[in-house]
C-alpha positions as a Python dict, from the first residue, in 0.01 Angstrom:
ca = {
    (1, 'X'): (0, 0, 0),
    (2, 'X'): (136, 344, -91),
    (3, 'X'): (177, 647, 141),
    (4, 'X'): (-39, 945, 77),
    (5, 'X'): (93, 1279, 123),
    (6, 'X'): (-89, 1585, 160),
    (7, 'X'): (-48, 1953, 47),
    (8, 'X'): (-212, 2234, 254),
    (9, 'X'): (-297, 2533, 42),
    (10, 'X'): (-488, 2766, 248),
    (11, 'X'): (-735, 2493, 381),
    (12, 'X'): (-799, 2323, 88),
    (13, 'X'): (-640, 2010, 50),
    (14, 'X'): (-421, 1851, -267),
    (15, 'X'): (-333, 1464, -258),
    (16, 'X'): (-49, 1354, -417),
    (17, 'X'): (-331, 1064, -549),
    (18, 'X'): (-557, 1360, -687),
    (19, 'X'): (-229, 1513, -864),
    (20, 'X'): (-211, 1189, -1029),
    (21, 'X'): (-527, 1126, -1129),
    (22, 'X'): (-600, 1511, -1279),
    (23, 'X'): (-494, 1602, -1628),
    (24, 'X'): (-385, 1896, -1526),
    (25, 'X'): (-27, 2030, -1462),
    (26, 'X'): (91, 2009, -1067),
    (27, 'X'): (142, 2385, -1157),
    (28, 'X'): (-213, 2405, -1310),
    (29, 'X'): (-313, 2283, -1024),
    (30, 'X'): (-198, 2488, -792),
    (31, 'X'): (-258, 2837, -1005),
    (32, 'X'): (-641, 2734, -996),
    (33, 'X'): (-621, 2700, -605),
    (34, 'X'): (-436, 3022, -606),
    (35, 'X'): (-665, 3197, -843),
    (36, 'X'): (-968, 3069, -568),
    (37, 'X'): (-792, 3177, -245),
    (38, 'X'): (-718, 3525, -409),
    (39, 'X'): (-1045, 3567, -533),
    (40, 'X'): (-1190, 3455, -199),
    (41, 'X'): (-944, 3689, 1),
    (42, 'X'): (-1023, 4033, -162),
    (43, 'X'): (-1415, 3953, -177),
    (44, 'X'): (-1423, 3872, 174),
    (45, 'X'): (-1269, 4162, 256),
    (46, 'X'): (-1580, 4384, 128),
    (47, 'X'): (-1795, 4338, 431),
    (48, 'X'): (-2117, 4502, 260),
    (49, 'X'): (-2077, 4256, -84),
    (50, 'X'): (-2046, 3968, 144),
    (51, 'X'): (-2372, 4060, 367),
    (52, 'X'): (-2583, 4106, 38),
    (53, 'X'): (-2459, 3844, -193),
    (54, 'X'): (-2366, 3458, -224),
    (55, 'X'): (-2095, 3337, -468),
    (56, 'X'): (-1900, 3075, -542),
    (57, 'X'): (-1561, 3100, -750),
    (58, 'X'): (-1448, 2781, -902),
    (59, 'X'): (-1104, 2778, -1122),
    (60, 'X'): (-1002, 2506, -1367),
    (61, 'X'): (-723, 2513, -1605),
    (62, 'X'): (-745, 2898, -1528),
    (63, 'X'): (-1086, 2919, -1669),
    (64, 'X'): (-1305, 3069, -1398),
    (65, 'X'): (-1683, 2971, -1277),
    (66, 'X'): (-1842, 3215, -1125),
    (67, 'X'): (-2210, 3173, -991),
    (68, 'X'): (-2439, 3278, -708),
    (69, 'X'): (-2679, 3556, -654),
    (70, 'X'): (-2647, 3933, -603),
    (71, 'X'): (-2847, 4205, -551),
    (72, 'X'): (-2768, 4421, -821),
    (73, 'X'): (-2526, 4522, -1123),
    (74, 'X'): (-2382, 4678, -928),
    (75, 'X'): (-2193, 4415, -735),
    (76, 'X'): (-2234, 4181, -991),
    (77, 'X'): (-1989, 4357, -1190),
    (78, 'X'): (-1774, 4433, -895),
    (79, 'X'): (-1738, 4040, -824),
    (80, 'X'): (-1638, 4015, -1175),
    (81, 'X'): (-1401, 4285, -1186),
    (82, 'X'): (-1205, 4185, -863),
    (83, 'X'): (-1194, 3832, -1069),
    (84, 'X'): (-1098, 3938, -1388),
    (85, 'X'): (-747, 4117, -1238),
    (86, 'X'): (-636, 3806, -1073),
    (87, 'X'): (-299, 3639, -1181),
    (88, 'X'): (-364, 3377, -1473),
    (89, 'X'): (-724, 3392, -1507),
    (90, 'X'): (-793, 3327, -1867),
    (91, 'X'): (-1122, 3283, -1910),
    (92, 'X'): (-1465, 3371, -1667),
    (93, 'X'): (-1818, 3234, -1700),
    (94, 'X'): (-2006, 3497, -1506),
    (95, 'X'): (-2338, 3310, -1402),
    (96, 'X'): (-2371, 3534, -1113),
    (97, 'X'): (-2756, 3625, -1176),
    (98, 'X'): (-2919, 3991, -997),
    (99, 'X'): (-3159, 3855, -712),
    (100, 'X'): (-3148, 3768, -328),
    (101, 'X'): (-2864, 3517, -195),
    (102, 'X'): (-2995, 3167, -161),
    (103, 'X'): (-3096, 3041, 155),
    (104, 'X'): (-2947, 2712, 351),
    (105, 'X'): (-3214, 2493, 272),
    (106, 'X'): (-3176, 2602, -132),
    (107, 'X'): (-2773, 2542, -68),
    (108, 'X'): (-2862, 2229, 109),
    (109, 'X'): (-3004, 2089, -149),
    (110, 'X'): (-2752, 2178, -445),
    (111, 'X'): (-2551, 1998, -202),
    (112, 'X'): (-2763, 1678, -204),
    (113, 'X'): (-2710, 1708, -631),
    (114, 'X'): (-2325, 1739, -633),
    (115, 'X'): (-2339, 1426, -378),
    (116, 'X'): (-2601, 1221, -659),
    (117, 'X'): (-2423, 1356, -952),
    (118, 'X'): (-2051, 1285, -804),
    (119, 'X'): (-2161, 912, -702),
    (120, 'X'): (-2333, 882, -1049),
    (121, 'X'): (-2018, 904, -1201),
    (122, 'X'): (-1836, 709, -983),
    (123, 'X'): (-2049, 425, -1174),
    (124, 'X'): (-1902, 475, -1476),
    (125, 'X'): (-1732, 139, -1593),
    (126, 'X'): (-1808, 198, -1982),
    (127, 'X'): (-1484, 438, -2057),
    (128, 'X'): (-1119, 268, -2006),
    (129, 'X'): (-950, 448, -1804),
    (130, 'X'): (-1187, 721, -1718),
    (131, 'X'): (-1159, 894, -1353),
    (132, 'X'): (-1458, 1084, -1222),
    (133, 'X'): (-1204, 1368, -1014),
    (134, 'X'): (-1114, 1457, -1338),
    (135, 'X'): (-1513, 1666, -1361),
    (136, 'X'): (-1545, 1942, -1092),
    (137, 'X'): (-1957, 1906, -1035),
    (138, 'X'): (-2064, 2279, -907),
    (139, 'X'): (-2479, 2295, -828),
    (140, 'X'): (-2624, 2632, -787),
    (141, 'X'): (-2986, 2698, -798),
    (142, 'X'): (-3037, 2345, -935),
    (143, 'X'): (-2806, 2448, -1213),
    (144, 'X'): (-2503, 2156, -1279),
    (145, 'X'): (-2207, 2279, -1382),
    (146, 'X'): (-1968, 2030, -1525),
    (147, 'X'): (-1588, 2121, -1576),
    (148, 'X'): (-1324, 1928, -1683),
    (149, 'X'): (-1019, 1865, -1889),
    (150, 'X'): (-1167, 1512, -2089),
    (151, 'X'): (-1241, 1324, -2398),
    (152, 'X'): (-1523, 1453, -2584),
    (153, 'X'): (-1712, 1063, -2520),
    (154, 'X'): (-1581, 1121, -2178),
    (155, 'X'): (-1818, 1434, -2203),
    (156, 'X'): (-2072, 1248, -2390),
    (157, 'X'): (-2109, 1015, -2135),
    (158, 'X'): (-2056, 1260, -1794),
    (159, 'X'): (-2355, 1483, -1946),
    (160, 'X'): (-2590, 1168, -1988),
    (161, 'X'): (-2551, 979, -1623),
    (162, 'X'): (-2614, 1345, -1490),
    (163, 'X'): (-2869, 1403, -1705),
    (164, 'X'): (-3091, 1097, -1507),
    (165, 'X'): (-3038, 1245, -1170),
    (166, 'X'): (-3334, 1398, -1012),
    (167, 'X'): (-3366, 1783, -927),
    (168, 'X'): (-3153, 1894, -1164),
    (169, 'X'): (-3280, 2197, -1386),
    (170, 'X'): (-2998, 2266, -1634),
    (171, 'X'): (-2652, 2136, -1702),
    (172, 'X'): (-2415, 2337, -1830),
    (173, 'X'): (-2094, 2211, -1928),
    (174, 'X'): (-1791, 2395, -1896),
    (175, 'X'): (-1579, 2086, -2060),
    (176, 'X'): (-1219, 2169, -2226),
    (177, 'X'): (-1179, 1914, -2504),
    (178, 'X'): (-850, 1738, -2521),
    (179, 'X'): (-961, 1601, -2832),
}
């Protein structure tokens, strides 16, 4: 059995395991955690944004996800904007939409869909060599967001098994082809 080490980066956690299993550079890696703990750090530090608005920022490959609710333009654009200036973001999906933050129960339960929609694809026998931590699954509002550095039958098949889980309202794949 082979040891496991781990790699603190600002709370979040990298395996040397996951390192293996991602497509991604170590460096790649470890740019999109930096790209989230920057992000997180200079939006948190806006005490007013944080009271009126939920978001989430997710990085991959330097592409940027960000979604969650907010009051207004306003801050909508300001959550962009302190995005857009960070080190090695290439690309953002802004699916921040203009309307109240979610509550707990609504998180709660794009919570419960990650959990079906992760363990969905952990069924997946049909595609050699195919490793489901290679698809970041983000729910918000229902919404699935699938990202990922894969095969575009890798893709094919991801968006189908989450297509038959319940609750979902929209998938929205944020897939970089390899091929």
């Amino acid at each position: 059995m082979g040891a496991c080490s781990t790699i603190a980066t600002d709370g979040a956690e990298i395996t040397e395991q996951s390192l293996l299993q991602d497509r991604r550079s170590r460096e790649a890696i470890f740019i999109d955690k930096d790209i989230e703990t920057e992000a997180y750090s200079e939006l948190s530090s806006d005490d007013y944004l944080l009271n009126q608005s939920h978001f989430t920022i997710t990085a991959y490959n330097g592409a940027v996800l960000v979604t969650g609710e907010t009051p207004n333009e306003e801050l909508r654009q300001k959550i962009i904007s302190t995005v857009q200036v960070i080190s090695n973001v290439k690309l953002i999906h802004n699916n921040l939409i203009i309307g109240y933050p979610s509550d707990s129960s609504s998180r709660a339960n794009d919570q419960h869909i990650t959990e079906t929609v992760k363990k969905a694809l952990n069924q997946i026998r049909t595609i050699p060599g195919f490793d489901p931590s290679m698809v970041k699954v983000i729910t918000e509002n229902g919404n699935v967001y699938l990202m990922g550095l894969i095969h575009k039958d890798e893709g094919t098949v991801v968006i189908n098994v989450t297509r038959l889980q319940p609750g979902i309202k929209q998938i929205i794949t944020i897939f970089e082809y390899i091929d």
